[in-house]
Residue frames relative to the residue before (quaternion, step in Angstrom):
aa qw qx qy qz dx dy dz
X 1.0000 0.0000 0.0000 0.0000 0.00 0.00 0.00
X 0.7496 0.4036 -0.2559 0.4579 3.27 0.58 -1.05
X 0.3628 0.6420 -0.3938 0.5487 3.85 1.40 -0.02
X 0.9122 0.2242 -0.1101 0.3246 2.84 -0.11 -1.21
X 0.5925 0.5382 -0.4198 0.4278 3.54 1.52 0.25
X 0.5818 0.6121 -0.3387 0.4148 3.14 1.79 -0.65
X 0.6423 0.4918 -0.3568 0.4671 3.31 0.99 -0.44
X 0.7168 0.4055 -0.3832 0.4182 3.59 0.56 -0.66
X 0.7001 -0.4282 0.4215 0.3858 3.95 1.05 0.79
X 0.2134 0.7551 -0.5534 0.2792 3.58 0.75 0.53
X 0.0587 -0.7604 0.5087 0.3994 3.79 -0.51 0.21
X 0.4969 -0.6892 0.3732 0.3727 3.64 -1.19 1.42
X 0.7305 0.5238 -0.2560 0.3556 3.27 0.82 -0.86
X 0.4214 0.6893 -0.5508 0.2094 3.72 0.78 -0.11
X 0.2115 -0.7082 0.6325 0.2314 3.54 -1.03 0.66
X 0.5103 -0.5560 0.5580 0.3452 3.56 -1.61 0.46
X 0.6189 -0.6363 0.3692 0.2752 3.59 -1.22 1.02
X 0.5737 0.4677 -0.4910 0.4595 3.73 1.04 -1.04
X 0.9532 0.2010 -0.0100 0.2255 3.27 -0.41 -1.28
X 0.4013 -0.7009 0.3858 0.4460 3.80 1.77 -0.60
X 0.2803 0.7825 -0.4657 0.3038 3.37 1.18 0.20
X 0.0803 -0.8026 0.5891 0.0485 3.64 -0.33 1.15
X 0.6720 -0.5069 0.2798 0.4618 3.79 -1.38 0.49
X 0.6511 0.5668 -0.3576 0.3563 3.64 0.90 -0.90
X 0.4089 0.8146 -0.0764 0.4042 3.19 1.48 -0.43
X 0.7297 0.2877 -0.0514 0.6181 2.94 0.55 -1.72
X 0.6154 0.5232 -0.3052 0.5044 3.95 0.61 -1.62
X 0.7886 0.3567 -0.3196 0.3856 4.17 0.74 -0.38
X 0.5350 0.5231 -0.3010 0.5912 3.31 1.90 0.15
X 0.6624 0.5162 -0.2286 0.4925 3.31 0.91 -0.13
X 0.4458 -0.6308 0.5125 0.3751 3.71 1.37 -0.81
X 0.7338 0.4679 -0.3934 0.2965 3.67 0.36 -0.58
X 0.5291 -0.7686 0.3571 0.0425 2.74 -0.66 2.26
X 0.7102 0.5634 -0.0453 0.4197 3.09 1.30 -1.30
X 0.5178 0.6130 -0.2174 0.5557 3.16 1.34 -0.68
X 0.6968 0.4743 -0.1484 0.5172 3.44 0.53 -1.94
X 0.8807 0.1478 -0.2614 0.3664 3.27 0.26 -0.24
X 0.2092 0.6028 -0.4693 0.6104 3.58 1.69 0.80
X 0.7623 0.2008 -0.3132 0.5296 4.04 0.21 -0.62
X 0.7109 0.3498 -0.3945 0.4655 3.62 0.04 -0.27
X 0.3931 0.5347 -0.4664 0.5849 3.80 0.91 0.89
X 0.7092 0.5597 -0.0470 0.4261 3.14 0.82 -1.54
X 0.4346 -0.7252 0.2990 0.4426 3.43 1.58 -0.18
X 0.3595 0.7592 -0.5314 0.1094 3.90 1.36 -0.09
X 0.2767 -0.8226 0.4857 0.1046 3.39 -1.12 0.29
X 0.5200 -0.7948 0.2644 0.1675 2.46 -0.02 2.45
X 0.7126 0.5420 -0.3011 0.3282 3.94 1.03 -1.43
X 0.5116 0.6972 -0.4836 0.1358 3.48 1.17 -0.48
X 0.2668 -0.7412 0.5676 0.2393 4.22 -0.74 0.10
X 0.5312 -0.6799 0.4263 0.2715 2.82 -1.33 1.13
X 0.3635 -0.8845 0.2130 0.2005 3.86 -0.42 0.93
X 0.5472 0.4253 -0.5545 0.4607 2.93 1.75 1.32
X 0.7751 0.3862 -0.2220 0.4480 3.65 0.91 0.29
X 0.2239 -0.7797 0.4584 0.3630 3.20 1.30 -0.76
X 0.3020 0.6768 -0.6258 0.2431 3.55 0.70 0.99
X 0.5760 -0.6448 0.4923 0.1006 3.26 -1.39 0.65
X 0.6220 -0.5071 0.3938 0.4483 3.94 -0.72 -0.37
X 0.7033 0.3863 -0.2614 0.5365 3.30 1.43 -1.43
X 0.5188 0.5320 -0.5593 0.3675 3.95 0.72 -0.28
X 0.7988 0.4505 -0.3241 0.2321 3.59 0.60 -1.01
X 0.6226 0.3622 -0.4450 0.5321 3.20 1.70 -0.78
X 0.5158 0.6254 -0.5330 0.2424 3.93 -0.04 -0.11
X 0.8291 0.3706 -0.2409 0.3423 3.12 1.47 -1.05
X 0.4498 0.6653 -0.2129 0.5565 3.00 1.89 0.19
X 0.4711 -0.7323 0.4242 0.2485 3.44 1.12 -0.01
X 0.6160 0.6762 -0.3259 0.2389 3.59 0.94 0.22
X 0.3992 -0.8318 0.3684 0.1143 3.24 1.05 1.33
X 0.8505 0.2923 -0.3091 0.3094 3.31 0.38 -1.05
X 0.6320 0.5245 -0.2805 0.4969 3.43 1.60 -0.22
X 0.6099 0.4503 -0.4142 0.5037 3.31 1.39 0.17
X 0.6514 0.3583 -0.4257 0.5158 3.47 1.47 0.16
X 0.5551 0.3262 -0.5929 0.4836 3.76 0.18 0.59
X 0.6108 0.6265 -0.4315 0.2196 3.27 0.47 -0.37
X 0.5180 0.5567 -0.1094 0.6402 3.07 1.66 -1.06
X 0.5499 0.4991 -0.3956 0.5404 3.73 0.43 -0.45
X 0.7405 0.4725 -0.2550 0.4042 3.78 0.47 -1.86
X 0.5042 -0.6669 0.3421 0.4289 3.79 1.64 -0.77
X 0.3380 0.7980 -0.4620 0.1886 3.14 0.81 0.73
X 0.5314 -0.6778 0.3673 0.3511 3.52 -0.85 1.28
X 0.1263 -0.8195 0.5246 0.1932 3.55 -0.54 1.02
X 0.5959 0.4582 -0.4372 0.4938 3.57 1.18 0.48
X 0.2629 0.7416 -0.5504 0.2793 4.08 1.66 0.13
X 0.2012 -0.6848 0.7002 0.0183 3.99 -0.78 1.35
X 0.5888 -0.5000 0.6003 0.2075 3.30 -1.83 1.64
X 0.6511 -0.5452 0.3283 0.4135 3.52 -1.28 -0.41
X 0.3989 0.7036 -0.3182 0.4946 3.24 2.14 -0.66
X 0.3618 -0.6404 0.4387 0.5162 3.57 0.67 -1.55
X 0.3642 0.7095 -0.4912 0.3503 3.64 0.97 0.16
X 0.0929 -0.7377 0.6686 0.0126 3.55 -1.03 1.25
X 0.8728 -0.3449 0.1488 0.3118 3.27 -1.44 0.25
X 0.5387 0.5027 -0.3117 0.5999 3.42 1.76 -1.63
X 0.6001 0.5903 -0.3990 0.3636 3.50 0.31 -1.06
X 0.6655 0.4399 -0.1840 0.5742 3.82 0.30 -1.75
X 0.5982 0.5131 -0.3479 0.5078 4.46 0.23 -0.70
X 0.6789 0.4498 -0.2766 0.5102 3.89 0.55 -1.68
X 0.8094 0.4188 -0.2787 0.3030 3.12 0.13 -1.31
X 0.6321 0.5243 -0.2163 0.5280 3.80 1.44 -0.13
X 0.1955 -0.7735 0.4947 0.3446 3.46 1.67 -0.54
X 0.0345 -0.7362 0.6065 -0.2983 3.65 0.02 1.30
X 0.0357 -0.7970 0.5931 0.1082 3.58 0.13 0.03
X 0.8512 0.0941 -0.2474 0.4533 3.51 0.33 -0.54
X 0.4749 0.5521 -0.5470 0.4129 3.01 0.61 0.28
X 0.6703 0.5496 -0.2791 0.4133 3.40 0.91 -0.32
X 0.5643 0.5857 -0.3036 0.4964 3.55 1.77 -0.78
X 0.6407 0.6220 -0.2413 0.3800 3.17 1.31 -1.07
X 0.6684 0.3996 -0.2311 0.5832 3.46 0.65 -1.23
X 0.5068 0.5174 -0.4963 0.4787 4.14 0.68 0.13
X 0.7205 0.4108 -0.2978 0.4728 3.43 0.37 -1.30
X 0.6002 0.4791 -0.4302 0.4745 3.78 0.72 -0.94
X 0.5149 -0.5553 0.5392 0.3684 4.41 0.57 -0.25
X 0.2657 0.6713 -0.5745 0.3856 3.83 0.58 1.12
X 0.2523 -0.8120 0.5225 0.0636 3.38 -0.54 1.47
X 0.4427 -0.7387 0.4894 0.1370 2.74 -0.86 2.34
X 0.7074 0.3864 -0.4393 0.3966 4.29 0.56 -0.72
X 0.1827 0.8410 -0.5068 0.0505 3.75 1.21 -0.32
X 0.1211 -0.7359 0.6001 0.2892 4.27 -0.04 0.17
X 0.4637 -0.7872 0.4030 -0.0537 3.69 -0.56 0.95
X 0.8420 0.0174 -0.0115 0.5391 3.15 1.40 -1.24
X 0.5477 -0.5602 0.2687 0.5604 3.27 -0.49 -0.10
X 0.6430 0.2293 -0.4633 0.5651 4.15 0.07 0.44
X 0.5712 -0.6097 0.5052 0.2161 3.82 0.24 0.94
X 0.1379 0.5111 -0.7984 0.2869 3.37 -0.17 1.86
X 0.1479 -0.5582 0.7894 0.2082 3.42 -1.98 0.48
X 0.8050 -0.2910 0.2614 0.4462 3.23 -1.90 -0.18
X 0.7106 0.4365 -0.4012 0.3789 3.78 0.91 -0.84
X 0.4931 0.5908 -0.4565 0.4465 3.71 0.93 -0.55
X 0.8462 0.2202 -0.3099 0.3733 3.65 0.03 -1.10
X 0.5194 0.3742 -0.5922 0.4894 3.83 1.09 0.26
X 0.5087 0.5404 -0.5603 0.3678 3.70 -0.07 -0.22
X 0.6759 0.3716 -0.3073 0.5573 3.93 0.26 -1.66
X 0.8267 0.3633 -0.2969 0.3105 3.97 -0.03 -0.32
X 0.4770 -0.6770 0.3959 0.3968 3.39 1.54 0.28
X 0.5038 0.5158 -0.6027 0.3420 4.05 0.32 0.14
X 0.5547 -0.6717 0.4893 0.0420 3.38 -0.38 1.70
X 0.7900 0.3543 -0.0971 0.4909 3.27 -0.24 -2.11
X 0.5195 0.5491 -0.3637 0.5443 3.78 0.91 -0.33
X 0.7513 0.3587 -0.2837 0.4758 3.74 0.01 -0.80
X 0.6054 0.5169 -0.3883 0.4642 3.64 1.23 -1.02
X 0.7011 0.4809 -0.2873 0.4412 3.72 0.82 -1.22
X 0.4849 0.5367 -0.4682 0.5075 4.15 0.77 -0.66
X 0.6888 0.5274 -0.3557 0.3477 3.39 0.24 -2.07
X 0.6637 0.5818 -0.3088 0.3545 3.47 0.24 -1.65
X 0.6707 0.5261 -0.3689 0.3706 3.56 0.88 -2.09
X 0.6391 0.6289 -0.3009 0.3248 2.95 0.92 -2.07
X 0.6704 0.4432 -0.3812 0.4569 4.17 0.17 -1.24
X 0.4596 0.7170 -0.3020 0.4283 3.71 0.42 -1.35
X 0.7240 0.4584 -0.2452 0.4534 3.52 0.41 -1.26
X 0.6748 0.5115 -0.2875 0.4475 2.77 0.71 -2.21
X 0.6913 0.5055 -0.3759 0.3540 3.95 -0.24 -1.36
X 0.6962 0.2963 -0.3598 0.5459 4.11 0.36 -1.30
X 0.7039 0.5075 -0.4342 0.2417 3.75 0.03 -0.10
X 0.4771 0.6154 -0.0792 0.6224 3.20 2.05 -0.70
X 0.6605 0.4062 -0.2162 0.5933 3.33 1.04 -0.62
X 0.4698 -0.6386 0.5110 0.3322 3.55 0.63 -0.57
X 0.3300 0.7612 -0.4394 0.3444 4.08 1.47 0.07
X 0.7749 0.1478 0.0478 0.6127 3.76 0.95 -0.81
X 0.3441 -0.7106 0.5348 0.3009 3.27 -1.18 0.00
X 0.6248 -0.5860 0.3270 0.3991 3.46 -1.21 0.23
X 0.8338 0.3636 -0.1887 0.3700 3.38 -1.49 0.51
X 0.4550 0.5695 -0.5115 0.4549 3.32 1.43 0.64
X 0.6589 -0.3998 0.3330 0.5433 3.47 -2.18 0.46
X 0.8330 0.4488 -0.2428 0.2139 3.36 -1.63 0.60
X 0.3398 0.7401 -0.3485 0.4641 3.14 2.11 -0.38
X 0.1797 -0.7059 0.6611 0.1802 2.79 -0.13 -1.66
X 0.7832 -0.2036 0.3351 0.4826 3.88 -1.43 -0.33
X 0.7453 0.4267 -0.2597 0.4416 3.56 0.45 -1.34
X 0.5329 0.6377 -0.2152 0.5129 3.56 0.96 -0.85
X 0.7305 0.4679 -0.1453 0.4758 3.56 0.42 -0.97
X 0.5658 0.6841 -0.1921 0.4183 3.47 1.52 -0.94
X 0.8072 0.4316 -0.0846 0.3937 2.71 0.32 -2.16
């Protein structure tokens, strides 16, 4: 379907009036890998926000758990540190669903694990902690040290995405 609308000159990017919800959007809330990446061929533009929240394509698959569309998505450049209007970002929306890899992923893509998220400053480890996704808090915790050590070491400089508090310090 979505072949065959793109060909007939659909426009990829049109957003629906209630809510700004564009097709790339929806096809990355849904999982369909194939689809998502049929519109971003298509020229869709992954950065657009949805215009009652300002969630993104990668907030929804991230929180949906759909790895592979949050990696093309990433491939296409999508800001994995891009904040909703709340402040929740993708790692944030992944943690808070216990996603494990989807959560490894957006690390490696440079998604700042100390990021504060809401407005009483939860990051991604605070809300996997309150939701019990263990291996999530173990994997933040890990990301989070990691930082601390190459920045301490002199590997990075301070105050880049992913530092964190310690990073900023040094």
């Amino acid at each position: 379907m979505a072949k065959r609308l793109i060909a007939s000159g659909a426009d990829v990017n049109e957003a629906r009036k209630l809510d700004g919800t564009t097709p790339v959007y929806v096809a990355a809330q849904w999982g369909k890998l194939s689809v998502v990446e049929r519109l971003i061929v298509a020229g869709a533009d992954i950065h657009v926000a949805r215009s009652t929240d300002g969630a993104r394509a990668v907030h929804t698959a991230s929180y949906h758990g759909h790895y592979h569309v949050v990696d093309r998505l990433i491939m296409a450049g999508a800001d994995v540190n891009a904040a909703r209007r709340e402040g929740a970002t993708p790692l944030y929306m992944a943690a808070h669903q216990g996603h494990l890899a989807v959560v490894d992923r957006l690390i490696a893509a440079g998604a700042d694990i100390d990021k504060s998220c809401t407005s009483k400053g939860d990051t991604p480890v605070h809300i996997a902690a309150q939701q019990g996704h263990l291996a999530v808090v173990a994997r933040l915790t890990e990301a989070a040290a990691a930082a601390i050590v190459e920045v301490e070491a002199g590997l990075v400089g301070g105050g880049g995405a992913g530092a964190g508090p310690a990073g900023a310090a040094a």
